[in-house]
C-alpha positions as CSV (number, residue, x, y, z in Angstrom):
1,X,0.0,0.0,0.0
2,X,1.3,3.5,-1.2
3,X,1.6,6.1,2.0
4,X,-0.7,9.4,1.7
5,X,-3.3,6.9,0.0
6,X,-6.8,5.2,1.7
7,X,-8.3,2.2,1.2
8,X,-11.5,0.6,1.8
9,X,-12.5,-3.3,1.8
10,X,-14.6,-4.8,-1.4
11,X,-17.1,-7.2,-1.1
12,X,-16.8,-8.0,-4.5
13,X,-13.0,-8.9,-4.9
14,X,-13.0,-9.5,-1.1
15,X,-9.3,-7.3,-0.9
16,X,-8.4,-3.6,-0.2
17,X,-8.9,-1.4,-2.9
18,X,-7.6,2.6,-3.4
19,X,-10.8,5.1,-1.9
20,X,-10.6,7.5,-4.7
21,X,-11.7,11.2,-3.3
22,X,-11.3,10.1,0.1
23,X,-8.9,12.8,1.0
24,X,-11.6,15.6,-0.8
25,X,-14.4,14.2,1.4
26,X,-12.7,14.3,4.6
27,X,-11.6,17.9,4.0
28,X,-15.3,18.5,3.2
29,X,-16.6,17.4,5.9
30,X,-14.2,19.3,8.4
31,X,-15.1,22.4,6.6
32,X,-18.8,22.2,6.9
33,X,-18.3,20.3,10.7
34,X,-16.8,23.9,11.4
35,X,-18.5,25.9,9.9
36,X,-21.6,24.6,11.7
37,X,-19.7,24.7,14.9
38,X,-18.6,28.5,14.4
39,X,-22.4,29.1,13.5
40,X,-23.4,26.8,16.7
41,X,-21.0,28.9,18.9
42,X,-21.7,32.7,17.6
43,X,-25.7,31.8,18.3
44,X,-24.8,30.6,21.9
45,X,-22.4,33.7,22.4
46,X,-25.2,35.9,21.0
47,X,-27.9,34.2,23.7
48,X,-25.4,35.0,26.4
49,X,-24.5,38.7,25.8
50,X,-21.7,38.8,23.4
51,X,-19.9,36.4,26.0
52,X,-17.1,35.9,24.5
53,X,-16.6,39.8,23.2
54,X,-17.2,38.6,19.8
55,X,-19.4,41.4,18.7
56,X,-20.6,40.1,15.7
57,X,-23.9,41.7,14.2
58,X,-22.9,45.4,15.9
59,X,-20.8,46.4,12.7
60,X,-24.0,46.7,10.9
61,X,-25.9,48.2,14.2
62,X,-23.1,50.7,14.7
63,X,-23.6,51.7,11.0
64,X,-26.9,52.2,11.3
65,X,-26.9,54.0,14.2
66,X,-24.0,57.1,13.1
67,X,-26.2,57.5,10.2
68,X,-28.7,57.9,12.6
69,X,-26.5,60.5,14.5
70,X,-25.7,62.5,11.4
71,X,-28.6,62.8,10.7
72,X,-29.8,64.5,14.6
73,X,-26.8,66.3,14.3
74,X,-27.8,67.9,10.8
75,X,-31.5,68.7,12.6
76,X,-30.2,70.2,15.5
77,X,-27.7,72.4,12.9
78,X,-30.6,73.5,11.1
79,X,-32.4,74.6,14.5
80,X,-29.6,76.4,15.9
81,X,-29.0,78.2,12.5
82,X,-32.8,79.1,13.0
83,X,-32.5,80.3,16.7
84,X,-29.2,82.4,15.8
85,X,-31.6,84.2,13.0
86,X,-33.9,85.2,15.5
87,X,-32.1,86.4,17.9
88,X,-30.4,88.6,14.7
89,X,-33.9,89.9,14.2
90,X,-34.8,90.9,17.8
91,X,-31.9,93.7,17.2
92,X,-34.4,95.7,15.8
93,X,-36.3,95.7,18.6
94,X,-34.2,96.2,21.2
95,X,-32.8,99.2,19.3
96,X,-36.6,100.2,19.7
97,X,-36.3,100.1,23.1
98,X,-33.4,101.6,23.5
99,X,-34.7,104.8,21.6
100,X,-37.7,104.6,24.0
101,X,-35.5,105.5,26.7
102,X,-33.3,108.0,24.7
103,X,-30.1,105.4,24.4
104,X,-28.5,105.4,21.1
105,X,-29.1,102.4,19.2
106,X,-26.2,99.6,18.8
107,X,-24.9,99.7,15.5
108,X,-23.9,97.3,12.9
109,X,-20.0,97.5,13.5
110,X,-20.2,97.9,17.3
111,X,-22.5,94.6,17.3
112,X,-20.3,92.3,14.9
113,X,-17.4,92.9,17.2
114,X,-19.1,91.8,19.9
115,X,-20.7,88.7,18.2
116,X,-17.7,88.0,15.9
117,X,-14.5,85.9,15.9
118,X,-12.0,84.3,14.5
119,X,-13.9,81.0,13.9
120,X,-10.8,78.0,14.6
121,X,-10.6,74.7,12.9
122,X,-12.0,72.0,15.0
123,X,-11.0,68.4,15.0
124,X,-12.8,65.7,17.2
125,X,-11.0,62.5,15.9
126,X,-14.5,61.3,13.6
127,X,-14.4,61.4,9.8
128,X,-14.9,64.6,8.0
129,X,-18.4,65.0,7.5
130,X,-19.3,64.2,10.9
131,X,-16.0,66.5,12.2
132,X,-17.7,69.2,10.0
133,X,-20.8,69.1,11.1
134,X,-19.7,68.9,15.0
135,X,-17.4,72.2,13.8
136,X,-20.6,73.7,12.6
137,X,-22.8,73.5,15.3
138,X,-19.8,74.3,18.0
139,X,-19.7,77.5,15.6
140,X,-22.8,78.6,15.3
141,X,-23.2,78.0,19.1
142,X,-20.5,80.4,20.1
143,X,-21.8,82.9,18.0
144,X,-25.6,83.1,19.4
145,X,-23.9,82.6,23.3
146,X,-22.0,85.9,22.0
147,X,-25.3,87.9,20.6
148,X,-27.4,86.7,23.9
149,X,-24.8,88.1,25.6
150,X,-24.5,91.3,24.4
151,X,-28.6,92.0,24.2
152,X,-28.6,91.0,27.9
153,X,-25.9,93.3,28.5
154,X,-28.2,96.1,26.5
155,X,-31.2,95.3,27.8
156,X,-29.9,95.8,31.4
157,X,-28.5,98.9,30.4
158,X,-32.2,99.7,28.6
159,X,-34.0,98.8,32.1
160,X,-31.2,100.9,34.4
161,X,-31.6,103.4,32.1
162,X,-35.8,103.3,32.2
163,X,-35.7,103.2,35.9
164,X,-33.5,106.3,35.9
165,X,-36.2,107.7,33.3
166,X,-39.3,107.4,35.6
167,X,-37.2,109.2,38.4
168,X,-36.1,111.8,36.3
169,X,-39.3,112.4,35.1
170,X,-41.2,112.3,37.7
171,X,-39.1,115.6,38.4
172,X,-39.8,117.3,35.1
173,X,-42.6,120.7,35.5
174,X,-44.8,118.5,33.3
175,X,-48.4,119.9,34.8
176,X,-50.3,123.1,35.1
177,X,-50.1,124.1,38.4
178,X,-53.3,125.5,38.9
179,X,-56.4,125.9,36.8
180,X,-57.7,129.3,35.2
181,X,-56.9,130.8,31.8
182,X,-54.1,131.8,30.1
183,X,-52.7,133.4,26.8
184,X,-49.5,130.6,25.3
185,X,-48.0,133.9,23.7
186,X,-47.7,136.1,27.0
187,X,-43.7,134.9,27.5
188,X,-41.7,137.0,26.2
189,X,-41.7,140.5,25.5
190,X,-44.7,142.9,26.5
191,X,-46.7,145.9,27.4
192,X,-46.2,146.0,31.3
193,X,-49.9,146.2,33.1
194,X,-49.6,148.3,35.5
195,X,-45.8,149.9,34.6
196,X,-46.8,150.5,31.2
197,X,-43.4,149.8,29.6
198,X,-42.3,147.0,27.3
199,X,-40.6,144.5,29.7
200,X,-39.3,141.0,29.2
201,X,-42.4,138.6,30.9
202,X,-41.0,135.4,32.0
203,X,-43.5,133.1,33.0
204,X,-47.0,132.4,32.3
205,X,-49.8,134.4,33.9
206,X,-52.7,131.9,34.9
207,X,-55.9,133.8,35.8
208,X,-58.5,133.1,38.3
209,X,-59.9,134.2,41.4
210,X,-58.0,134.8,44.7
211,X,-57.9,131.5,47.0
212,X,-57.9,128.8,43.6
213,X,-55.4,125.9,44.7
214,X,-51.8,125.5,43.0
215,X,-50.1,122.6,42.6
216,X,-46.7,121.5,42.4
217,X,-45.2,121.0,38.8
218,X,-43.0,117.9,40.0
219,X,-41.5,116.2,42.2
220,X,-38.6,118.4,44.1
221,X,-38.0,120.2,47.8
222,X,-39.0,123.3,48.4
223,X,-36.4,125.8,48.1
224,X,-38.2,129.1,48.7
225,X,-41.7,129.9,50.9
226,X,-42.8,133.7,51.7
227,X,-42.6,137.1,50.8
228,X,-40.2,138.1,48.4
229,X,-40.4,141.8,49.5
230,X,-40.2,142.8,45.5
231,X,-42.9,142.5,42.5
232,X,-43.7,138.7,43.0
233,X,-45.1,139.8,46.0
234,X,-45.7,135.9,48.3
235,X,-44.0,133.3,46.1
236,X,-43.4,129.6,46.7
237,X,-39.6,128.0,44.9
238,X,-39.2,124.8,43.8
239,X,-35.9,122.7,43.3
240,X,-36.8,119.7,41.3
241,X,-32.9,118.2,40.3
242,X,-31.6,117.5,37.1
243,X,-31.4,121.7,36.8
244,X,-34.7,122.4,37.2
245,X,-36.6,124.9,39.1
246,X,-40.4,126.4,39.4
247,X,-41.5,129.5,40.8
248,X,-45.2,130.4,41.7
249,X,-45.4,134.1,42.5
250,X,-48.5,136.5,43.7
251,X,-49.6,133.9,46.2
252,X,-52.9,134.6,48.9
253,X,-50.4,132.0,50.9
254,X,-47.5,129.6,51.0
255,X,-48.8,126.4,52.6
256,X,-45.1,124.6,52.3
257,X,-42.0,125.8,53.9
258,X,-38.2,125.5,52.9
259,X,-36.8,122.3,52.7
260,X,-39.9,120.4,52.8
261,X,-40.4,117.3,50.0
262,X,-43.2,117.6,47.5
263,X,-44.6,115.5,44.8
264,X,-46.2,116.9,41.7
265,X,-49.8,117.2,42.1
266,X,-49.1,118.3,46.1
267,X,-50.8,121.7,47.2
268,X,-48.4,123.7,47.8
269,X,-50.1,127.2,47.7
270,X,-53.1,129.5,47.1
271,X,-53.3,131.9,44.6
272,X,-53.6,135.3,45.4
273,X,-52.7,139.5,44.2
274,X,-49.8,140.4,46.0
275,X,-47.0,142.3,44.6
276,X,-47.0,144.2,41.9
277,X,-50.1,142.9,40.0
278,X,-53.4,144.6,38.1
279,X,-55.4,141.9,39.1
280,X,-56.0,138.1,40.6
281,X,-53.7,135.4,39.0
282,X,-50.7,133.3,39.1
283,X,-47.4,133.9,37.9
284,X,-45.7,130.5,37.2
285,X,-42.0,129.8,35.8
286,X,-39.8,127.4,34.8
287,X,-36.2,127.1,34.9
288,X,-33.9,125.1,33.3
289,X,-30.1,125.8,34.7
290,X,-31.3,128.8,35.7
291,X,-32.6,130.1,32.7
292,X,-36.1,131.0,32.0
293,X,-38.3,129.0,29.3
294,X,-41.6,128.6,28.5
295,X,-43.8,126.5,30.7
296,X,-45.7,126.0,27.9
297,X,-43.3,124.2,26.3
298,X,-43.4,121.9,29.3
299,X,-47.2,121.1,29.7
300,X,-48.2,117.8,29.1
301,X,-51.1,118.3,26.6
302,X,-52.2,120.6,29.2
303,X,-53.5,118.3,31.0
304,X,-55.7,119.4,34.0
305,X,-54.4,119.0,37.7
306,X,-57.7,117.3,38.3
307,X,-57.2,114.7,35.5
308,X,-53.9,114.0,36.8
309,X,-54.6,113.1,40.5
310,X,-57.2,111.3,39.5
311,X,-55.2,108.9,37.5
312,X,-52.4,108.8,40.2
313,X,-55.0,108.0,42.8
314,X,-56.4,105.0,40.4
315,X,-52.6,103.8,39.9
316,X,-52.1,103.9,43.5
């Protein structure tokens, strides 16, 4: 018998005889035994939790799943993008604001130096689609934290501003003080009543009878109370910050003294004839770092002093 060969017993010649493909079959037969045995083991292994640390079956799982992930991270892109174009088109509106309070608007240049910068090449260690789109949103990201950041910055500076506003206001000679008639072209220059002489007037005379109630202007502390001992005869002086000042002169009586605290709409006097008057009225004006304007200029659609404490009372 040749060595490398196999032989099988015949019946028919009752000797050994050469098996022919003997060699092919056996090799066969391993190959399918292990291949069924692999099989047989990665099934087990998959029943028991990736056992062995195989992981076969979460190639195609992990595919799935970044393109999954690209795809959230191209929808929450697209979001952000949106969010940052909003907050681009609230600028207009807190510019509005900021007018509303007399605060210059923020322009163009001033805002893209504080929203811009230099925008740096970002590598995360993932292929380059997924690196850029990570890049993008990081981006994009930094830039609206910088715009929120700067409106919050300007809208503080809009409300400090607007509480300084109601204060400063609430100091302005906005009000008639008291009510009666009166002509808007008598400050200025005019024909003297009683001297006869062309003379500078200025205030505004406000006619009625002696004992009609006058009101404070604005808020402010009363700087002067009591005869003057010249033309204006009894007059009452008001210091209302931010350089203004009222005087109410030809008073019947002062019913504040110096250094007392007023708000506007407070009595403060009643009117009266003293000093060098022709007849009943108030003589009311209003400075501005100490000169003299017109307090028509000041009156708030001349809005009565009744109208006005009856609003403050309902806001109260």
């Amino acid at each position: 018998m040749s060595p490398g060969k196999f032989y099988r017993f015949s019946k028919d010649s009752l000797n050994l005889v050469e098996a022919r493909w003997a060699r092919t079959r056996l090799v066969a037969v391993a190959v399918v035994a292990t291949v069924v045995l692999g099989y047989g083991v990665i099934e087990i292994n998959q029943m028991l939790g990736d056992l062995l640390g195989i992981h076969v079956g979460h190639v195609g799982y992990l595919t799935s799943e970044n393109e999954m992930l690209k795809g959230q991270l191209k929808l929450l892109s697209g979001r952000l993008s949106a969010l940052e174009q909003r907050l681009v088109a609230l600028n207009e509106q807190e510019n509005e604001f900021r007018l509303l309070v007399d605060l210059s608007k923020v322009d163009e240049d001033t805002r893209r130096a504080g929203v811009g910068g230099a925008e740096e090449n970002l590598d995360f260690g993932f292929s380059s689609d997924v690196n850029d789109l990570l890049g993008n949103l990081h981006h994009t990201l930094d830039r609206a934290e910088r715009e929120l950041q700067l409106q919050y910055r300007s809208y503080q500076e809009v409300d400090a501003t607007y509480e300084k506003n109601k204060v400063r206001f609430a100091h302005l000679p906005a009000i008639k003080p008291m009510v009666g008639y009166y002509d808007v072209h008598s400050f200025g220059v005019r024909m003297h009543p009683v001297l006869h002489i062309r003379k500078m007037h200025e205030g505004l005379d406000i006619t009625n009878e002696v004992g009609t109630s006058i009101y404070a202007a604005a808020d402010g502390v009363v700087e002067f109370a009591g005869r003057t001992g010249g033309g204006y005869g009894i007059m009452v002086e008001i210091d209302h910050g931010y350089g203004y000042t009222t005087a109410y002169a030809h008073l019947s009586k002062a019913l504040v003294r110096e250094g007392q605290k007023v708000k506007r709409g407070e009595l403060i006097a009643k009117s009266g004839r003293s000093g060098l008057v022709s007849g009943p009225h108030l003589h009311y004006e209003v400075r501005y770092k100490g000169v003299r304007e017109n307090p028509v200029d000041f009156f708030f659609d001349d809005i009565s002093i009744q109208d006005y404490r009856r609003q403050i009372a309902a806001l109260d």
